[in-house]
Backbone as numpy.savetxt, mean C-alpha at the origin, in Angstrom:
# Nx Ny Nz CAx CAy CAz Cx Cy Cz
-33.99 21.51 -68.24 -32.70 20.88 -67.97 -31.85 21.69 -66.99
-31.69 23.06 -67.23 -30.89 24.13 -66.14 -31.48 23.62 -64.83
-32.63 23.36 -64.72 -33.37 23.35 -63.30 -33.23 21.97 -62.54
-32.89 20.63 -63.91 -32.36 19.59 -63.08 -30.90 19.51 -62.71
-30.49 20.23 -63.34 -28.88 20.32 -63.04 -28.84 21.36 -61.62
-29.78 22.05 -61.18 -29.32 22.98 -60.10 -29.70 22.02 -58.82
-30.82 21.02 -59.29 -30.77 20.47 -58.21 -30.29 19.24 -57.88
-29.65 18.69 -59.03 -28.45 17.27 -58.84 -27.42 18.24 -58.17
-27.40 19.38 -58.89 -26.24 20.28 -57.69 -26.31 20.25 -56.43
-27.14 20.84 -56.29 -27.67 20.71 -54.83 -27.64 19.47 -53.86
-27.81 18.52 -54.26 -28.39 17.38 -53.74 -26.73 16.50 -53.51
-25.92 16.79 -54.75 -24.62 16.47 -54.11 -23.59 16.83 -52.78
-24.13 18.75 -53.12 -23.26 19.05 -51.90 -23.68 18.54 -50.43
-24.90 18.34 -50.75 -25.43 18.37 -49.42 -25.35 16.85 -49.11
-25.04 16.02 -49.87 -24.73 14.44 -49.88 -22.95 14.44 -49.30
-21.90 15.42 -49.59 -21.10 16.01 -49.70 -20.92 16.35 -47.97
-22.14 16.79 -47.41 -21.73 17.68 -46.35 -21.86 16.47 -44.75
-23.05 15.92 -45.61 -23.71 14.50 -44.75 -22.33 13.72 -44.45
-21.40 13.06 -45.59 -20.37 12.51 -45.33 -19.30 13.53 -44.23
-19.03 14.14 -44.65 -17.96 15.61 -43.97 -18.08 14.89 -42.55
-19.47 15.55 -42.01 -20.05 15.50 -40.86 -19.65 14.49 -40.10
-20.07 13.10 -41.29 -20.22 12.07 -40.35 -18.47 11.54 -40.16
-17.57 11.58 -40.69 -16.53 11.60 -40.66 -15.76 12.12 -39.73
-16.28 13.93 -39.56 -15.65 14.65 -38.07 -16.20 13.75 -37.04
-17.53 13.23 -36.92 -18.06 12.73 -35.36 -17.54 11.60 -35.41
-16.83 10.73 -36.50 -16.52 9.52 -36.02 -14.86 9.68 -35.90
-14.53 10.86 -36.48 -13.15 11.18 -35.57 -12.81 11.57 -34.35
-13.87 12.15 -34.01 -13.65 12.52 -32.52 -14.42 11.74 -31.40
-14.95 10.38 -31.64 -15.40 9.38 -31.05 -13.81 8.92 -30.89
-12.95 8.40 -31.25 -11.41 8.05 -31.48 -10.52 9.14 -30.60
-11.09 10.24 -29.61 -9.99 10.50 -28.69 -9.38 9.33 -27.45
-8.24 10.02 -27.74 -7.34 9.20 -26.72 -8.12 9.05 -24.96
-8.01 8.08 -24.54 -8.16 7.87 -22.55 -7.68 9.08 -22.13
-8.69 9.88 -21.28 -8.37 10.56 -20.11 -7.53 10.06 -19.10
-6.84 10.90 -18.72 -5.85 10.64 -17.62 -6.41 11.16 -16.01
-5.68 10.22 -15.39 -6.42 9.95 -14.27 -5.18 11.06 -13.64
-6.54 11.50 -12.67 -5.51 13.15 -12.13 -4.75 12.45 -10.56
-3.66 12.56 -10.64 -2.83 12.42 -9.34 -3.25 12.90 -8.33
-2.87 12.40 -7.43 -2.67 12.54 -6.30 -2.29 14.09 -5.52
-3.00 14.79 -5.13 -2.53 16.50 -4.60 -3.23 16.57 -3.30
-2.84 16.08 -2.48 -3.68 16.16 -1.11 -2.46 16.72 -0.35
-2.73 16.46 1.07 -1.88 16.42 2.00 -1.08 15.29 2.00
0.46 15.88 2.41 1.88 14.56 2.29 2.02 14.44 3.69
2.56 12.82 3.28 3.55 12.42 4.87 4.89 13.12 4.90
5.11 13.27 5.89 6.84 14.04 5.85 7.88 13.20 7.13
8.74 12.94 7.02 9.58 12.05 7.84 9.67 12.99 9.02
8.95 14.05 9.51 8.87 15.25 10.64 7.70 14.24 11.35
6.48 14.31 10.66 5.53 13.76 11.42 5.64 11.88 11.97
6.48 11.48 11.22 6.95 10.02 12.15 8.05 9.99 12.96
8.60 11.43 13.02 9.69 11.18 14.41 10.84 11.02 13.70
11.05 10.83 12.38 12.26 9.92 11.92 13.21 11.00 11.10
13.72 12.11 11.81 14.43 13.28 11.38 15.95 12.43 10.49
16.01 13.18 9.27 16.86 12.27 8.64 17.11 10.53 7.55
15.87 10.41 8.21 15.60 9.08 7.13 15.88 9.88 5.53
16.02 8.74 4.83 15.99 9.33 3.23 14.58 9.53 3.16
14.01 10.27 2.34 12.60 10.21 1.64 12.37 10.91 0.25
13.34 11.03 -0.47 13.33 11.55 -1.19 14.16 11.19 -2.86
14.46 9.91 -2.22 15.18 8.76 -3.38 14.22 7.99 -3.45
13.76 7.52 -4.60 12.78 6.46 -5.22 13.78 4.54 -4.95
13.03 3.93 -4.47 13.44 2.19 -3.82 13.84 2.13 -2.58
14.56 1.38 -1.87 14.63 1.42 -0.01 16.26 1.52 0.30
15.84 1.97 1.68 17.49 2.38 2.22 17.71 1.70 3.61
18.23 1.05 3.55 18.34 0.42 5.16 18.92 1.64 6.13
18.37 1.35 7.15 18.51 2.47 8.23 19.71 2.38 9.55
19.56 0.93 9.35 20.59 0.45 10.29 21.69 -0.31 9.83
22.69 -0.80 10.27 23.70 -1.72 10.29 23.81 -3.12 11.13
22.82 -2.76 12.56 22.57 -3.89 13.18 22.23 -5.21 12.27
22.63 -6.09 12.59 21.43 -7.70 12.18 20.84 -8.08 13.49
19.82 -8.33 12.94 18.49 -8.50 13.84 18.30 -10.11 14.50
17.15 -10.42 14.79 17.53 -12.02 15.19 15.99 -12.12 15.40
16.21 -13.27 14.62 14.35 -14.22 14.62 13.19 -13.30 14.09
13.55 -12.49 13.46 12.42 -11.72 12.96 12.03 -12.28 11.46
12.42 -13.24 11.15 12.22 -14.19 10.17 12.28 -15.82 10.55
11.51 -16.24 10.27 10.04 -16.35 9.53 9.08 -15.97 10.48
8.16 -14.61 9.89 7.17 -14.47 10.66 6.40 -13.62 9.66
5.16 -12.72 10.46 4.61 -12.27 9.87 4.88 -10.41 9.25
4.18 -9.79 8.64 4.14 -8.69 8.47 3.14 -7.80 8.42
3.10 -6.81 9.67 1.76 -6.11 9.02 2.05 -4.69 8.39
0.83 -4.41 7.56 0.56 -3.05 6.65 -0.08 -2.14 7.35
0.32 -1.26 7.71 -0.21 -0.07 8.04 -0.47 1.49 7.10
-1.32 1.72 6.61 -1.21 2.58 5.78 -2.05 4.07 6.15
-1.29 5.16 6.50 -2.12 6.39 7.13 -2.47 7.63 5.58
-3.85 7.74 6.51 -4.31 8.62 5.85 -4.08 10.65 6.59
-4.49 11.57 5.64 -4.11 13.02 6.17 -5.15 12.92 7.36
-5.16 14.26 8.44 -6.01 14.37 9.12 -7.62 14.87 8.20
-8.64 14.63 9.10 -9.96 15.25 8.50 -10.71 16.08 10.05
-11.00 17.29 9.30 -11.67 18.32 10.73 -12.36 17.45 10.85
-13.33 17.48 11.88 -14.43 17.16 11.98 -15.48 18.05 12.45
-14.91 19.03 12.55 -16.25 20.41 12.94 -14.99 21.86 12.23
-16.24 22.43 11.74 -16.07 23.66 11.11 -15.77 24.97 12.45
-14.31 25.64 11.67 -14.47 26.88 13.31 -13.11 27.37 13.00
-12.66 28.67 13.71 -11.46 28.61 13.92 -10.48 27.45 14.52
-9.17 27.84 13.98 -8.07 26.79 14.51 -8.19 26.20 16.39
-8.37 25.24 16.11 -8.09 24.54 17.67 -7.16 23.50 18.07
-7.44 22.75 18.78 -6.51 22.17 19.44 -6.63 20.83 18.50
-5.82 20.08 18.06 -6.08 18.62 17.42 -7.06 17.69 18.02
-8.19 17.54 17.32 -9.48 16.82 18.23 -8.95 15.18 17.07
-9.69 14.10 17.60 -10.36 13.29 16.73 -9.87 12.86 15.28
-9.08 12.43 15.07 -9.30 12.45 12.92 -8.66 13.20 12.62
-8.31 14.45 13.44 -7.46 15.76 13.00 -6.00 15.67 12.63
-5.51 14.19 13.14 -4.16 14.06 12.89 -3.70 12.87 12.32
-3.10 12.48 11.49 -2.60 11.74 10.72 -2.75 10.23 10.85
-3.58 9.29 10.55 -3.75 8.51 11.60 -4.09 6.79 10.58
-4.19 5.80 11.30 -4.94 4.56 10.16 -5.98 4.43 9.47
-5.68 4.31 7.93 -6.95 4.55 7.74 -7.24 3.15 6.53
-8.72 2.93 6.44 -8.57 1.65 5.32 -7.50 1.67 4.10
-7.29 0.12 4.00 -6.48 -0.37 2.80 -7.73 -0.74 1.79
-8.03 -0.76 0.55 -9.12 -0.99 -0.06 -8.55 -2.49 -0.33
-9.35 -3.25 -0.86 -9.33 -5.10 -1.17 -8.16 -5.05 -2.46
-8.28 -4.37 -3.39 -7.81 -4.75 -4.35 -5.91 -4.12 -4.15
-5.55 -3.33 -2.95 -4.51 -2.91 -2.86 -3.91 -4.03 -1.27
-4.94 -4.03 -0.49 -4.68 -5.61 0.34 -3.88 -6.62 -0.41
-5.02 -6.95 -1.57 -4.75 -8.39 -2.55 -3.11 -8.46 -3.08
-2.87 -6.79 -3.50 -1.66 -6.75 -3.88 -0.63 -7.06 -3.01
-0.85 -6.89 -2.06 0.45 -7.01 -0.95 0.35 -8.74 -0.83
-0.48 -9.59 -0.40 -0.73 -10.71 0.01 -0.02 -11.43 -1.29
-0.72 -11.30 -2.45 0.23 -11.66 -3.40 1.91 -11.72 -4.00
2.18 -10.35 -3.29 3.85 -9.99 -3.07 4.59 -10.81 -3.12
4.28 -11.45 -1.51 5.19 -12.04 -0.78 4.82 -13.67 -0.85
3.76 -14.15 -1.94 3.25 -15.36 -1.85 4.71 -16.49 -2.04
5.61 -15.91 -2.67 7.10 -16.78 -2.78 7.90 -16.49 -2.04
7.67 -15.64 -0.97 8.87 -15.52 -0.02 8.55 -16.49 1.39
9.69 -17.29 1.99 9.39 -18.05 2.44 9.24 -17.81 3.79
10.16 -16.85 4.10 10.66 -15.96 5.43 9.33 -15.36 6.00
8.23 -14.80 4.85 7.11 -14.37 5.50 5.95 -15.33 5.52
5.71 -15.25 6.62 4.35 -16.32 6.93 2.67 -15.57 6.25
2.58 -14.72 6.68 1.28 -13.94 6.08 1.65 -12.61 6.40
0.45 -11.97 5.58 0.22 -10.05 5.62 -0.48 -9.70 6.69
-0.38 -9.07 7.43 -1.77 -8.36 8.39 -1.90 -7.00 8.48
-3.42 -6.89 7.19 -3.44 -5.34 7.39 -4.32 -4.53 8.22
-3.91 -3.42 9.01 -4.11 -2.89 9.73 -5.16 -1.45 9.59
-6.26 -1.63 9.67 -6.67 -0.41 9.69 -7.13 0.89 10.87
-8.22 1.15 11.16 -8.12 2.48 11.74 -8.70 1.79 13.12
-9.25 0.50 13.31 -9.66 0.22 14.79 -8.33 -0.85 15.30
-7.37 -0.60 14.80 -5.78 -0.99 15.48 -5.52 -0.54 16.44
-5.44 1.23 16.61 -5.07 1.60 17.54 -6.02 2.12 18.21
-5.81 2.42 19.67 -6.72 2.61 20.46 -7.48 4.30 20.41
-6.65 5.13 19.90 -6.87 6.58 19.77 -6.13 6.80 18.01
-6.93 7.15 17.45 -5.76 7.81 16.00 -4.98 8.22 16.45
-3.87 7.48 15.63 -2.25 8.10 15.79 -1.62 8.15 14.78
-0.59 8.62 14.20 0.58 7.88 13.54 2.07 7.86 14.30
1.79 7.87 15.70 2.82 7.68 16.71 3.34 5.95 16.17
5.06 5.72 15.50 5.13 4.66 15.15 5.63 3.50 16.29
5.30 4.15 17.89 5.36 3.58 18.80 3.77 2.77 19.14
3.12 3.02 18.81 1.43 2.55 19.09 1.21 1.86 18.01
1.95 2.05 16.84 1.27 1.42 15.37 2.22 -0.16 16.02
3.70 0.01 15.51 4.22 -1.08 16.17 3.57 -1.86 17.23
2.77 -1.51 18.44 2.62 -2.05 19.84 1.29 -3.22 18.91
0.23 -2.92 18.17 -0.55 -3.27 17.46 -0.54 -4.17 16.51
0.87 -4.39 15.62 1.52 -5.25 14.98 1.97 -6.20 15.66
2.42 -6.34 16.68 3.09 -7.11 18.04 1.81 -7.59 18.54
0.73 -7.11 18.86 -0.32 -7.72 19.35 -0.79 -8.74 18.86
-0.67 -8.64 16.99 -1.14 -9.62 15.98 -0.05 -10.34 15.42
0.53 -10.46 16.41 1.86 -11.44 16.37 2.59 -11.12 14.55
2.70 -10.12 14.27 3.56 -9.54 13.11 5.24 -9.14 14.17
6.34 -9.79 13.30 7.75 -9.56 14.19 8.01 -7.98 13.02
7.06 -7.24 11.79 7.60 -6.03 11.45 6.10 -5.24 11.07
6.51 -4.25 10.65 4.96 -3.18 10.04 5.73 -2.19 9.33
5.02 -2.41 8.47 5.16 -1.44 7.37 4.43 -0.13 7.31
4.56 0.79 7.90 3.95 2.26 7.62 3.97 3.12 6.67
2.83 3.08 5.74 3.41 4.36 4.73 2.08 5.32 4.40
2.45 6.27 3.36 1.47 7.25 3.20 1.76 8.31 2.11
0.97 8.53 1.40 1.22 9.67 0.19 2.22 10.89 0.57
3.30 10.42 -0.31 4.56 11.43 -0.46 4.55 12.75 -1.03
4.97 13.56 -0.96 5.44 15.06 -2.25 6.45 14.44 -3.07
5.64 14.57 -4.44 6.13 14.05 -5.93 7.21 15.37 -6.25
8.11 15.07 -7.14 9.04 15.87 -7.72 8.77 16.36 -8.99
7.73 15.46 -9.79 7.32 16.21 -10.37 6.01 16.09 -10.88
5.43 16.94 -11.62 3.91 17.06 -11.97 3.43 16.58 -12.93
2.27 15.84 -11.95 1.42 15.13 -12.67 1.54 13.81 -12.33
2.44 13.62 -11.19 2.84 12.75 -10.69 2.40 12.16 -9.27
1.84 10.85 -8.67 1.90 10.71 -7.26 3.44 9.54 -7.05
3.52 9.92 -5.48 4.22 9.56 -4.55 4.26 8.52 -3.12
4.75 7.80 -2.98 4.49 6.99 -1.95 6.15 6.86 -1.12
5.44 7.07 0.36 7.23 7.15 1.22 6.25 6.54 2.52
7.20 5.37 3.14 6.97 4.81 4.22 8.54 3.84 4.88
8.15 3.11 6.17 9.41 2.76 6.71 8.79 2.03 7.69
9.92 0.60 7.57 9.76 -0.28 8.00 10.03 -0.17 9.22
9.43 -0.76 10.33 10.05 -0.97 11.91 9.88 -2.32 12.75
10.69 -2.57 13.65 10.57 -3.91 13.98 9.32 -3.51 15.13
8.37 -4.47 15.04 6.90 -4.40 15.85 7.77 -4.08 17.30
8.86 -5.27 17.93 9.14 -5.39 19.58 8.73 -3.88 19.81
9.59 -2.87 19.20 10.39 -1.63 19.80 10.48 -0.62 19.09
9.38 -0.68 17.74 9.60 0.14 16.99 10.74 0.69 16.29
11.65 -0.18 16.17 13.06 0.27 15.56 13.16 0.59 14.12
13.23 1.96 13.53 13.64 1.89 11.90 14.21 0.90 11.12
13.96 0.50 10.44 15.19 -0.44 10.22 14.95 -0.37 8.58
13.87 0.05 7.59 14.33 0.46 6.45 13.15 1.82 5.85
13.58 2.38 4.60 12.63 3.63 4.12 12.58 2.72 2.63
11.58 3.01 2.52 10.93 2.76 0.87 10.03 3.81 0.28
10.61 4.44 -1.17 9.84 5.02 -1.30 9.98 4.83 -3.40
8.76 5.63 -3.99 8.04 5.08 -5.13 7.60 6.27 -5.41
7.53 6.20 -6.94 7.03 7.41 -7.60 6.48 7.29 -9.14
5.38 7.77 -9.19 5.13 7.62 -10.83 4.10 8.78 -11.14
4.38 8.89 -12.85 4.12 9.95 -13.75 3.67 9.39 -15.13
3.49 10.34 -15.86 3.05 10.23 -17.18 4.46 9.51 -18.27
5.54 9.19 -17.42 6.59 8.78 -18.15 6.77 7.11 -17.80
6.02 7.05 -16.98 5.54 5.23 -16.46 4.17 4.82 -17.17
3.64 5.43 -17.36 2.28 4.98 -18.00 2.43 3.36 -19.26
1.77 2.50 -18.98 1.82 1.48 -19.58 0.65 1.43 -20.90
1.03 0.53 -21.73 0.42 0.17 -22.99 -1.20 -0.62 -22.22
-2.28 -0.32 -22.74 -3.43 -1.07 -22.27 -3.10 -2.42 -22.05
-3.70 -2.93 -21.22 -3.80 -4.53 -21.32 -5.05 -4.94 -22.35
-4.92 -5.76 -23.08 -5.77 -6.18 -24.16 -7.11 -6.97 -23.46
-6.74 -7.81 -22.68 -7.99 -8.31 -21.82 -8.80 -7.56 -20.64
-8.60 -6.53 -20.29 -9.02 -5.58 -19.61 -9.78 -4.66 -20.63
-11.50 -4.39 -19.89 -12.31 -3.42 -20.72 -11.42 -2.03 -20.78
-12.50 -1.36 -21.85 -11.86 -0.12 -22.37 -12.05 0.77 -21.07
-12.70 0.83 -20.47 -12.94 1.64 -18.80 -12.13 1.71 -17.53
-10.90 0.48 -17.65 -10.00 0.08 -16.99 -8.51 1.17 -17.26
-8.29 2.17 -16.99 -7.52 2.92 -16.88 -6.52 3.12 -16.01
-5.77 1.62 -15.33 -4.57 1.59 -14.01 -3.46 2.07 -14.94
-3.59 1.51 -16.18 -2.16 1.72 -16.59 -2.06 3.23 -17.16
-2.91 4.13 -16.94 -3.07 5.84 -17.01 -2.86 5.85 -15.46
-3.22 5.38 -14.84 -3.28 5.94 -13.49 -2.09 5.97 -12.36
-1.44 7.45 -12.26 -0.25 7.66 -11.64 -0.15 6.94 -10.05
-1.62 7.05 -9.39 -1.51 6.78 -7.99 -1.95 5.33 -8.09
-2.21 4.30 -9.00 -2.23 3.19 -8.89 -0.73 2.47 -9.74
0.15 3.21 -10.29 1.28 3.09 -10.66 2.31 2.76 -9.42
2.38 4.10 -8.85 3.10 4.42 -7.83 3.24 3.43 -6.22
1.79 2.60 -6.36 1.47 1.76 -5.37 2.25 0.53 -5.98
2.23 0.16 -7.29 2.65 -0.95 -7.47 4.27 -0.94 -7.48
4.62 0.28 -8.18 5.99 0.45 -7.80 6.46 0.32 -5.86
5.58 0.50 -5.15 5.83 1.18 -3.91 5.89 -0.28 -3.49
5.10 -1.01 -3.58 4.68 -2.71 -3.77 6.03 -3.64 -3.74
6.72 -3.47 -5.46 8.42 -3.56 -5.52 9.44 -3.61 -4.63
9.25 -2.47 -4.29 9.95 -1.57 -3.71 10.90 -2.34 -2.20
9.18 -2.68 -1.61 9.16 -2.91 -0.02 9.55 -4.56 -0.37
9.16 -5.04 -1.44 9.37 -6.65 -1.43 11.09 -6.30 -0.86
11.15 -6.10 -2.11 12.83 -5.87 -1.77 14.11 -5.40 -0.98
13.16 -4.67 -0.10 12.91 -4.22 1.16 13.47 -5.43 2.21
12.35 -6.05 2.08 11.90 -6.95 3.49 13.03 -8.65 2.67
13.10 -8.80 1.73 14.36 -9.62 1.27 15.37 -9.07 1.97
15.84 -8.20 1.51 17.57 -7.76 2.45 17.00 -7.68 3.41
15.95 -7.01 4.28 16.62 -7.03 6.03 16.54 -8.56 6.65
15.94 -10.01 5.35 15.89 -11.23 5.51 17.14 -11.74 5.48
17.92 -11.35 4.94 19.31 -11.41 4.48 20.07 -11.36 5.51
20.36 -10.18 6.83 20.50 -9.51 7.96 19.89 -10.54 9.43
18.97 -11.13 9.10 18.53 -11.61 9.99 18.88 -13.08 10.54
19.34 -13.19 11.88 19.68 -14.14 12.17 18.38 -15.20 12.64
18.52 -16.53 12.61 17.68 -17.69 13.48 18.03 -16.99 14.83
17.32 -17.68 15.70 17.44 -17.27 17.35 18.09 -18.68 17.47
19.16 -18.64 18.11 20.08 -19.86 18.59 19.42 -20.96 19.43
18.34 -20.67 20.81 17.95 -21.73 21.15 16.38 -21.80 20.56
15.93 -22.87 20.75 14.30 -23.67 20.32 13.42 -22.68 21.14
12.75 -21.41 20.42 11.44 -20.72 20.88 9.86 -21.51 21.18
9.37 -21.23 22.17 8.25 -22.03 22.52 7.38 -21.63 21.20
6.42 -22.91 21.25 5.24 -22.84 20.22 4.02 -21.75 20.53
4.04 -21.18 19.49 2.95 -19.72 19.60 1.73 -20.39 20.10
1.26 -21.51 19.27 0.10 -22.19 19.01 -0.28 -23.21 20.91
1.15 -23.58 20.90 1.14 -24.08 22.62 0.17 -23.39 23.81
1.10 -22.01 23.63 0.78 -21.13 24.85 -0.66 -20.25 24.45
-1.38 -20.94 23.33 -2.93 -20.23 22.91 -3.47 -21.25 23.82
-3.33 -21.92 23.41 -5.03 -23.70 23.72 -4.64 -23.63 25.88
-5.06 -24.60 26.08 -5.15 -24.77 28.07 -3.70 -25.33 28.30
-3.44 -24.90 29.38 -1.90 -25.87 29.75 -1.76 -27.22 30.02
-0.73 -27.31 30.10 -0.97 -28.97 29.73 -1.10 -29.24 31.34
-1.88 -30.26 31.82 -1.87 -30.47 33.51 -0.87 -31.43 34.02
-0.08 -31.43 34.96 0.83 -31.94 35.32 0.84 -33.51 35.45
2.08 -34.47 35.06 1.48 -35.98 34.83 1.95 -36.11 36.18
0.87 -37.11 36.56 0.83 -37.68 37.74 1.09 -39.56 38.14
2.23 -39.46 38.60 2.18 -41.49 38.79 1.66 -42.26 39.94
1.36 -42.66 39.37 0.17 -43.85 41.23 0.79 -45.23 40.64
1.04 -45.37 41.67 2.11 -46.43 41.78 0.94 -48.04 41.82
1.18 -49.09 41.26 0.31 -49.97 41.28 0.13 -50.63 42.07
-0.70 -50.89 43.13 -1.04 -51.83 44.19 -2.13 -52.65 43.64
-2.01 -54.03 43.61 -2.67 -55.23 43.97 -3.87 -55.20 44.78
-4.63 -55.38 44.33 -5.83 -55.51 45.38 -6.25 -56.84 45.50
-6.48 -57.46 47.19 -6.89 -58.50 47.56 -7.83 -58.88 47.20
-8.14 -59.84 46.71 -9.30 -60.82 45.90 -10.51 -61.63 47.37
């Protein structure tokens, strides 16, 4: 009897230890979503667009001017969005080659989609046109060449922007500024910011792998998104009709029209 009791002993703890076990591994199957690491690259700075003095450092938009504008509504808008420079050859410091300087770079589909969707109720804008890196003729972020390119694709504004310096950590940033395509004129700053204090509740119909609403630099876009709607409303606000009847865009595409000609009717003898 001592000898069955040592091993019902036995046989409990270790029944005892089986549960324990399985209990820790199915508690720590139950950690919380990783967080998606921000944004720490290289920033845009209102130095490298020429625009000494713009705000960039208040989160939503600031109009730049006081002018009102004229006929720049209803039309289009394009997106321009720059990326940092990338070497392209390993060496000591040289002269800015290629890629080396701040310049257009792809919009991905699903941050396109967002913009196109924006403005689907605003009436003032006709469509989006986004702009990527075969816009301009040489990489630039000269906002005299980005504009000339927007104007080409018959957009009357362009939106330029590019990853900001966040204020605080753990956080990304977005700062860009509107200009009228003609002439490149400032005419507003928008800028957006998000952190671990924006982070949203999961969406329930979205898989468990779907992590935007952890994600600071897909936060910050949608805020940045906001931002510019509201943006491009007020300088709609500002904007006058053009007083006389502008020719048809669509006219001066197709052949000209050929001049009407009258021939006068003569009778012919029978």
């Amino acid at each position: 009897m001592p000898r069955s009791r040592g091993r019902l002993g036995r046989l409990k703890t270790v029944t005892a230890g089986v549960l324990v076990s399985g209990v820790v591994s199915w508690c720590g199957c139950q950690q919380p979503a990783p967080r998606v690491a921000a944004y720490d690259g290289p920033t845009l700075t209102v130095r490298q667009l020429g625009l000494e003095g713009a705000p960039s450092d208040r989160d939503g938009f600031a109009l730049l001017t006081d002018l009102r504008t004229e006929g720049l509504f209803p039309g289009a808008v394009a997106i321009a969005r720059l990326v940092p420079p990338v070497r392209l050859l390993a060496g000591p410091p040289r002269e800015p080659a290629a890629r080396e300087v701040w310049h257009l770079g792809a919009i991905p589909w699903e941050e396109a989609l967002g913009w196109n969707e924006l403005v689907d109720n605003v009436l003032g804008i006709r469509e989006v046109v986004v702009l990527d890196g075969s816009a301009t003729v040489v990489p630039t972020c000269a906002l005299d060449a980005i504009a000339e390119a927007a104007q080409q694709r018959e957009a009357s504004l362009c939106l330029v922007y590019g990853p900001a310096p966040s204020s605080e950590q753990e956080s990304a940033a977005l700062w860009g500024v509107i200009v009228r395509s003609a002439d490149a004129l400032p005419l507003a700053s928008v800028r957006a910011q998000a952190g671990p204090s924006d982070f949203l509740p999961p969406d329930p119909e979205r898989s468990r792998e779907d992590l935007r609403h952890l994600d600071p630099n897909y936060l910050a876009m949608r805020m940045f998104q906001r931002h510019a709607r509201a943006a491009l409303l007020a300088l709609q606000a500002r904007d006058d009709r053009p007083a006389a009847t502008q020719p048809s865009p669509w006219r001066e595409r197709g052949h000209p029209t050929p001049p009407l000609q009258i021939i006068p009717y003569r009778p012919t003898a029978r």
